[in-house]
Residue frames as a rotation matrix with the C-alpha (Angstrom) as fourth column:
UNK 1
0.005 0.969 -0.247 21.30
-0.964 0.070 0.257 19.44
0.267 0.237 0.934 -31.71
UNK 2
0.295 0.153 -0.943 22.23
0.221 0.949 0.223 15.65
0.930 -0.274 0.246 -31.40
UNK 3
-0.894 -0.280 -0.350 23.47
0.368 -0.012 -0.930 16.41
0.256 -0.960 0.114 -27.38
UNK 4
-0.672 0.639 0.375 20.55
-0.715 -0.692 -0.101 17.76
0.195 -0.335 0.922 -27.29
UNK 5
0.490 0.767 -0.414 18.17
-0.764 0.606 0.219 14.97
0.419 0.209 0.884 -28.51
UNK 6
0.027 -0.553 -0.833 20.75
0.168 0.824 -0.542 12.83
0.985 -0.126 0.115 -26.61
UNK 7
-0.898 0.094 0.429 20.11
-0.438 -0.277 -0.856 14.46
0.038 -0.956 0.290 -22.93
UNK 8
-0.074 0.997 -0.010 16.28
-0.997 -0.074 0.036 13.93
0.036 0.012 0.999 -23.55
UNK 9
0.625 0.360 -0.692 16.31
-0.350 0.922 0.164 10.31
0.698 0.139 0.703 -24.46
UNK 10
-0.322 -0.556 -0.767 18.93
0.567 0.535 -0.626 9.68
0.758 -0.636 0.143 -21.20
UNK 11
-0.760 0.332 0.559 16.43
-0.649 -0.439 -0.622 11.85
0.039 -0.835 0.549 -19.02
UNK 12
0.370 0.855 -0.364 13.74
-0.886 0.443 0.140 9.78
0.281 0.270 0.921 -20.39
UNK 13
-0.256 -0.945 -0.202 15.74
-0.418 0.296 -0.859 7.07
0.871 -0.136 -0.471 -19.22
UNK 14
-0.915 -0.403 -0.022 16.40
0.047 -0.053 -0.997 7.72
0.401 -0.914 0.067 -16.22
UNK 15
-0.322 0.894 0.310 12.82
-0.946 -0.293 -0.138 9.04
-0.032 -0.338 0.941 -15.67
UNK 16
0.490 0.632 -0.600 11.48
-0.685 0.705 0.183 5.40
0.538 0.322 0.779 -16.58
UNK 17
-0.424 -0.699 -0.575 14.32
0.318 0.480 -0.818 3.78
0.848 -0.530 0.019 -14.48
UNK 18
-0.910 -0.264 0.321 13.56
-0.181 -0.443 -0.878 5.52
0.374 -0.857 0.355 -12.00
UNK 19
-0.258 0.965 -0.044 9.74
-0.917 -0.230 0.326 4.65
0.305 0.125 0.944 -12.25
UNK 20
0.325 -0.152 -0.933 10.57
-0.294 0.922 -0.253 1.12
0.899 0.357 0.255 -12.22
UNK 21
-0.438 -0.893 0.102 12.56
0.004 -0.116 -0.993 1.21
0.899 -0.435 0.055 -9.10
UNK 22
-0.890 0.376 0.259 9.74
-0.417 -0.439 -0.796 2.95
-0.186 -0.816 0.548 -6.98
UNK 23
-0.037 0.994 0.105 7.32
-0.940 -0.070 0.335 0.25
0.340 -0.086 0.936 -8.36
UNK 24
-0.063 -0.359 -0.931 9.55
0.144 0.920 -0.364 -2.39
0.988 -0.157 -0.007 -6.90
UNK 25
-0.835 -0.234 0.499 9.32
-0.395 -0.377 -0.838 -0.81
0.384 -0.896 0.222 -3.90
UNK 26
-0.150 0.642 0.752 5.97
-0.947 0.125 -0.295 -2.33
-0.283 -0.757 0.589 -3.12
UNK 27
0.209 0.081 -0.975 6.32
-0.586 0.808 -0.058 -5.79
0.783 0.583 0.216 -4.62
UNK 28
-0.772 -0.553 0.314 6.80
-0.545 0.322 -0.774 -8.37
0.327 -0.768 -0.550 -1.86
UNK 29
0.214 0.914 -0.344 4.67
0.526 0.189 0.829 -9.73
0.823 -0.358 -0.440 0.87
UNK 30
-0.730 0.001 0.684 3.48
-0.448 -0.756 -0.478 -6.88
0.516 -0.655 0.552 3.82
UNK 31
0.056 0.680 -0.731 1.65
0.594 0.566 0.572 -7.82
0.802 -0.467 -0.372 6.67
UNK 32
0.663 0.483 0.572 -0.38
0.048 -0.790 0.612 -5.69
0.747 -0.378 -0.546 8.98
UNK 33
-0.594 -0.796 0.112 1.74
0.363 -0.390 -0.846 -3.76
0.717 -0.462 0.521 11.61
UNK 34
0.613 0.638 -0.466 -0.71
0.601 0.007 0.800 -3.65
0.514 -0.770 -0.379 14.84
UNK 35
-0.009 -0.366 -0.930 1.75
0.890 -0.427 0.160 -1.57
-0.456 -0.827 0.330 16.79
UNK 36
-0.940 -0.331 0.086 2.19
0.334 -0.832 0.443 1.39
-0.075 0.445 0.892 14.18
UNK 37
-0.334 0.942 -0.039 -1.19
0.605 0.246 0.758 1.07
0.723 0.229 -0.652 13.30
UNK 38
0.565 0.584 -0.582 -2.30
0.767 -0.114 0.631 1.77
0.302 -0.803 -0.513 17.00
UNK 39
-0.356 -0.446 -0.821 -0.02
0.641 -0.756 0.133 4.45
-0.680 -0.479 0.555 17.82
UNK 40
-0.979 -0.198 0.040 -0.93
0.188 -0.814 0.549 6.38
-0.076 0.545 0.835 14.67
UNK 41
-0.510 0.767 -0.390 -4.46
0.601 0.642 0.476 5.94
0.615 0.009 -0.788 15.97
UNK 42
0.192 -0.150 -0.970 -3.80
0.829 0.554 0.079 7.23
0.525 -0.819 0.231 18.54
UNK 43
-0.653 -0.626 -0.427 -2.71
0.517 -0.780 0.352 10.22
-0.553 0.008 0.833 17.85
UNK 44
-0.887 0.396 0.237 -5.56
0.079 -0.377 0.923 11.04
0.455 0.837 0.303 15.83
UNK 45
-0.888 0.453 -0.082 -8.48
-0.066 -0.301 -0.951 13.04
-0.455 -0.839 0.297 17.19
UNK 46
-0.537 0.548 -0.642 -12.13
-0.809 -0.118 0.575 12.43
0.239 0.828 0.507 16.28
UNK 47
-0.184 0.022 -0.983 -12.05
-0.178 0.982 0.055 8.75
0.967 0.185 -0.177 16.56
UNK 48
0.686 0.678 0.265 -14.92
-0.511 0.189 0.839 7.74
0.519 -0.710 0.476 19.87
UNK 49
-0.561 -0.594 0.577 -13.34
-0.817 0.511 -0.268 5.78
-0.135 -0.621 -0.772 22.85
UNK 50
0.292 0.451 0.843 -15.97
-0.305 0.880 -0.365 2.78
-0.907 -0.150 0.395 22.10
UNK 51
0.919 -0.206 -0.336 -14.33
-0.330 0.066 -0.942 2.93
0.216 0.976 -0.007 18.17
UNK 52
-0.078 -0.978 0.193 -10.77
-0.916 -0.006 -0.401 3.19
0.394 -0.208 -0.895 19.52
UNK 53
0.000 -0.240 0.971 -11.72
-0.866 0.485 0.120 0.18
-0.500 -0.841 -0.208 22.18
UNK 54
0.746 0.224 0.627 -13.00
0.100 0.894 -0.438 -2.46
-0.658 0.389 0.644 19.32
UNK 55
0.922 -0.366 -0.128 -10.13
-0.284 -0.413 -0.865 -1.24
0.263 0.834 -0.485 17.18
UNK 56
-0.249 -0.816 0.521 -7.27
-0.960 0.139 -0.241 -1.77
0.124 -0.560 -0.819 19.69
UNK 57
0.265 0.366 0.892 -8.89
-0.744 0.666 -0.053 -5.17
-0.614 -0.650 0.449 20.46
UNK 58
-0.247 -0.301 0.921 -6.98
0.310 0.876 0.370 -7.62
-0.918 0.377 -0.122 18.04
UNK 59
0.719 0.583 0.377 -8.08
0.302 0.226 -0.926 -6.15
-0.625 0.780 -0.013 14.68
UNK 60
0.769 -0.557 -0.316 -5.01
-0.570 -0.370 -0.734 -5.13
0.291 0.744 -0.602 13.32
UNK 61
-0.135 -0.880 0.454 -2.12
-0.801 0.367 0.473 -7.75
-0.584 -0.300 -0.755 12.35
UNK 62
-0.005 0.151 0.988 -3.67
-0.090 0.984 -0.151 -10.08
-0.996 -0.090 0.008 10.81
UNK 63
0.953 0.303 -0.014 -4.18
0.076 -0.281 -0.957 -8.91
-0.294 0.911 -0.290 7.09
UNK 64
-0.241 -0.966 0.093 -1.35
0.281 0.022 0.959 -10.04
-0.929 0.257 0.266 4.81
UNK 65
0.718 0.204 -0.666 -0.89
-0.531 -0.458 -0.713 -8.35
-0.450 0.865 -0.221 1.36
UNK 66
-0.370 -0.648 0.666 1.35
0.575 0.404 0.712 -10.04
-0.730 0.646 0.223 -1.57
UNK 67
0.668 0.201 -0.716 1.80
-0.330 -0.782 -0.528 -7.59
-0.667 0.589 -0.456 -4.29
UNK 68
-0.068 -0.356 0.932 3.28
0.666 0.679 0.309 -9.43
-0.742 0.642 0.191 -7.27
UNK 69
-0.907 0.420 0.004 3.70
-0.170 -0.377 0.911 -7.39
0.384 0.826 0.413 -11.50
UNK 70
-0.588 0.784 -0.197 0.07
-0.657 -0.320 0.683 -6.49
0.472 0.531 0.703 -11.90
UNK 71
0.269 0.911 -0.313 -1.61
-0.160 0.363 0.918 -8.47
0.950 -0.197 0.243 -9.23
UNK 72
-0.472 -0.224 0.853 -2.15
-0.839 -0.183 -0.513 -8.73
0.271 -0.957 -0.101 -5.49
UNK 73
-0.305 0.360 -0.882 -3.26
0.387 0.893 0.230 -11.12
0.870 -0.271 -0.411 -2.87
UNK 74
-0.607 -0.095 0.789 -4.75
-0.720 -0.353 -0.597 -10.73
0.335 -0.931 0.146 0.35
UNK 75
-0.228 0.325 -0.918 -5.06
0.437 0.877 0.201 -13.29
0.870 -0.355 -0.342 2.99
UNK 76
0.099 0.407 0.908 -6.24
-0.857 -0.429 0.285 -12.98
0.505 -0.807 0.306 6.88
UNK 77
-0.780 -0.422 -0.462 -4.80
-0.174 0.855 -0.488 -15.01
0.601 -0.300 -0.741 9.41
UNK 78
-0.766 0.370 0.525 -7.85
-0.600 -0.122 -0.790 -14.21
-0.228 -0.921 0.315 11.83
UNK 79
0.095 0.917 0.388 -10.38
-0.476 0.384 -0.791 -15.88
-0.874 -0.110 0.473 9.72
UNK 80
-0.293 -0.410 0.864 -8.58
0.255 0.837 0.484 -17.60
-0.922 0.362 -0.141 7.12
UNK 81
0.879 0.466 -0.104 -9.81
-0.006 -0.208 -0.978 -15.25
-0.477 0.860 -0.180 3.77
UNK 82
-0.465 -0.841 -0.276 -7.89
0.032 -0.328 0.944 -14.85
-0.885 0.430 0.179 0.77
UNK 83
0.356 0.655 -0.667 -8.83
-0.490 -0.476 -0.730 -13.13
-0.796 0.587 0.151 -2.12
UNK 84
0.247 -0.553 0.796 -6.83
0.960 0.254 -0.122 -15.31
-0.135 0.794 0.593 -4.51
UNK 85
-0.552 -0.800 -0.234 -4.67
0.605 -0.578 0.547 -12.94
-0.573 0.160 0.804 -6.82
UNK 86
0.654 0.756 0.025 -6.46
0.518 -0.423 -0.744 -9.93
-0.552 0.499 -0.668 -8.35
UNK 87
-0.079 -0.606 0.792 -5.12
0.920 -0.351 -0.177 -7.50
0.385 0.714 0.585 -11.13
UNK 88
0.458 -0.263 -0.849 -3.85
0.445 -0.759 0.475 -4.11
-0.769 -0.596 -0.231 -10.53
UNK 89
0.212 -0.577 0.789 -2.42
0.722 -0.452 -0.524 -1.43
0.659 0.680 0.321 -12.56
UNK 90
-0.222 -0.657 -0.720 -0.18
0.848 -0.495 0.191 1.52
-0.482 -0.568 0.667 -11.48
UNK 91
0.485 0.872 0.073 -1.84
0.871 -0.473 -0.134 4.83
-0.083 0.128 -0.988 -11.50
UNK 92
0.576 -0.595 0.560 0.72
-0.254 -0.782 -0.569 7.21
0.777 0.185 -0.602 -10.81
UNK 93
0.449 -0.861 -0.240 4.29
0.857 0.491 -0.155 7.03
0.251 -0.136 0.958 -9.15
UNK 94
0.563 -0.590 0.579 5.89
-0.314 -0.800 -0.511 9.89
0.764 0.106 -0.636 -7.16
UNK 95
-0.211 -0.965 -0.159 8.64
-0.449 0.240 -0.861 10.08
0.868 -0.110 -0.484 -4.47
UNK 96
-0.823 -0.289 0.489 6.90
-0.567 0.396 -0.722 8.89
0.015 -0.872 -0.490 -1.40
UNK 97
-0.104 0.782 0.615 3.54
-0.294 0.567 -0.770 7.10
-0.950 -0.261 0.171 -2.82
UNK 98
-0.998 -0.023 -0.054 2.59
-0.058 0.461 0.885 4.77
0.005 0.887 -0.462 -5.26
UNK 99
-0.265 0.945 0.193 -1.12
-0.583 0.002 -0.812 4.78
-0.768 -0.328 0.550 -6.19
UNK 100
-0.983 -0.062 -0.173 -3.13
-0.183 0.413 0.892 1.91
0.016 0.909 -0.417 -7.97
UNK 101
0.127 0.969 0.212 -6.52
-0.980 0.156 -0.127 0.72
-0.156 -0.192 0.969 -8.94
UNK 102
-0.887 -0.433 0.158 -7.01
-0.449 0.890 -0.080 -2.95
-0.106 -0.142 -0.984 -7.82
UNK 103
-0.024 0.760 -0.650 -9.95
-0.312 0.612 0.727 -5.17
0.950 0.220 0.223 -8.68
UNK 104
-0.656 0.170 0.736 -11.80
-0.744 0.024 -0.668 -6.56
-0.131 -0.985 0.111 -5.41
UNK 105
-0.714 0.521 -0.467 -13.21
-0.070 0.611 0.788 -9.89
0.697 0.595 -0.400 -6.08
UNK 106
-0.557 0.486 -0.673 -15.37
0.770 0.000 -0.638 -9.20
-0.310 -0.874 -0.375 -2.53
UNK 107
-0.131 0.705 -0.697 -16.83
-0.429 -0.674 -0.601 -5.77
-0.894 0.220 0.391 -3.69
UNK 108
0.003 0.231 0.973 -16.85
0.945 0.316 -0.078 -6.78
-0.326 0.920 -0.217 -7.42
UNK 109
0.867 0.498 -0.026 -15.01
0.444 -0.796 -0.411 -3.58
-0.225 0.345 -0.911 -8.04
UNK 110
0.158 -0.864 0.479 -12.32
0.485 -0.354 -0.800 -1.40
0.860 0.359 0.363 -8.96
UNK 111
0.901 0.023 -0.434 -10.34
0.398 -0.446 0.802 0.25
-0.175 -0.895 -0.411 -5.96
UNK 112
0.646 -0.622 0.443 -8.19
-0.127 -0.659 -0.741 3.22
0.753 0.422 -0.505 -5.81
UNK 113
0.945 -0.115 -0.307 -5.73
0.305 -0.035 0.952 2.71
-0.120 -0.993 0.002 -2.88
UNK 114
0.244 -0.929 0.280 -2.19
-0.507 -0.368 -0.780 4.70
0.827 0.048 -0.560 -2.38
UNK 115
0.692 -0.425 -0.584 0.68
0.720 0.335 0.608 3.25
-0.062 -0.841 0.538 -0.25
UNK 116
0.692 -0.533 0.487 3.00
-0.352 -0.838 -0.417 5.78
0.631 0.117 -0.767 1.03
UNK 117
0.265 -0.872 -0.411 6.38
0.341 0.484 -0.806 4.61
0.902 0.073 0.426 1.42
UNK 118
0.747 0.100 0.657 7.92
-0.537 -0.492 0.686 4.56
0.392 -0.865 -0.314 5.03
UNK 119
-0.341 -0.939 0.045 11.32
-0.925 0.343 0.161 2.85
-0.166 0.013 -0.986 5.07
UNK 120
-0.965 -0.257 -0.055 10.65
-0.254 0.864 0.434 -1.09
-0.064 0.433 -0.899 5.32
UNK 121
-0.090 0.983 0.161 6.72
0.836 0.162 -0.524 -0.48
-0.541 0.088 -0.836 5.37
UNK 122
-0.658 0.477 0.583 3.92
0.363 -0.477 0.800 1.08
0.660 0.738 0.141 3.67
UNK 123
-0.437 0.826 -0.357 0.75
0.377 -0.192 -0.906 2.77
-0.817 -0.531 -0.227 4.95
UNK 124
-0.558 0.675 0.482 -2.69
0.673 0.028 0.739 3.43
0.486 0.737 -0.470 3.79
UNK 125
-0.859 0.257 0.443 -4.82
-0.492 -0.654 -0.575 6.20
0.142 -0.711 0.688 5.02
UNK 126
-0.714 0.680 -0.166 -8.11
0.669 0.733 0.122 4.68
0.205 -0.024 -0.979 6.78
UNK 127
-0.632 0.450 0.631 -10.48
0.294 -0.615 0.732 6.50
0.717 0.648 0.256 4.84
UNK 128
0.482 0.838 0.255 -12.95
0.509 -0.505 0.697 7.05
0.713 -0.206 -0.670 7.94
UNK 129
0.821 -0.127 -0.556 -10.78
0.545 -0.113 0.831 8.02
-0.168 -0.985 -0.023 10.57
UNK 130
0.956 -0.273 0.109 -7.69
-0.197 -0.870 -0.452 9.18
0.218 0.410 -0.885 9.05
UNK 131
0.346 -0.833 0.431 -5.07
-0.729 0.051 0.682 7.62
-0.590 -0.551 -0.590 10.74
UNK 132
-0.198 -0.547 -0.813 -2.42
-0.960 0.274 0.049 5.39
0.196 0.791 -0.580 9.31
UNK 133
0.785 0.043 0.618 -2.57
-0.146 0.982 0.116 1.37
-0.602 -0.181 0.777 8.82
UNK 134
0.073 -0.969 -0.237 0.75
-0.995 -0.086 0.046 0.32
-0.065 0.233 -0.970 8.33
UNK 135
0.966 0.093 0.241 2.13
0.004 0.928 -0.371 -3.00
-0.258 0.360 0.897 6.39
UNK 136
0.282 -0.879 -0.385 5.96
-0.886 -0.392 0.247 -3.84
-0.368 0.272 -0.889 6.69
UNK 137
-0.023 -0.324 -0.946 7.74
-0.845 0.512 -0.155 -6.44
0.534 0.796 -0.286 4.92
UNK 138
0.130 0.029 0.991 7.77
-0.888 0.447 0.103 -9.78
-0.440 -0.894 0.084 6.09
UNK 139
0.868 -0.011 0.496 8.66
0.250 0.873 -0.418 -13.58
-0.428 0.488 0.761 4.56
């Protein structure tokens, strides 16, 4: 009975270690990835040749993310925004995505947004089109 109630509370453990681990995984600062981005664009059918052309045209690269305990940042070299730091909580944790809701001081709302791990980057899916937007480490 106690090896028993000892396995549980060192799975439980491990399970929370292990939680802990894979929400360090997006702490840092990421900054848009204009080549992945555009290849994974690219590859994705649907998406108009006058959409694709203003898309390819400089709009990805510039968006930098800082993901800090319980708050983010996001800045834009192209036009100089930054959201200052908003709060965030962690929604759920599994082996290749991490999904949170983040406050948006621009919408004045709550967003749901998942990053799925990809060695030294992340990606987001871009909700109209479908295709990835990738953010790899940087600084």
């Amino acid at each position: 009975m106690s090896r028993t109630i000892l396995l549980i509370a060192i799975l439980v453990l491990l399970g929370c270690g292990s939680q802990s681990v894979r929400h360090e995984a997006i702490l840092g600062k990421w900054k848009s990835n204009a080549r992945l981005t555009l290849e994974s664009m690219n590859s994705t059918e649907g998406i108009t040749p006058h959409t694709r052309a203003f898309l390819a045209d400089d709009f990805f690269g510039y968006l930098a993310i800082e993901i800090e305990e319980n708050r983010t940042r996001t800045t834009n070299d192209n036009d100089n925004y930054d959201s200052g730091f908003e709060p965030y909580k962690v929604l759920e944790i599994a082996d290749d995505y991490i999904r949170i809701e983040a406050w948006s001081n621009f919408f004045q709302a709550y967003d749901e947004r998942t990053f799925y791990l990809e060695r030294d980057c992340y990606y987001e899916i871009f909700v109209v089109y479908g295709f990835r937007s990738y953010f790899c480490k940087y600084g």
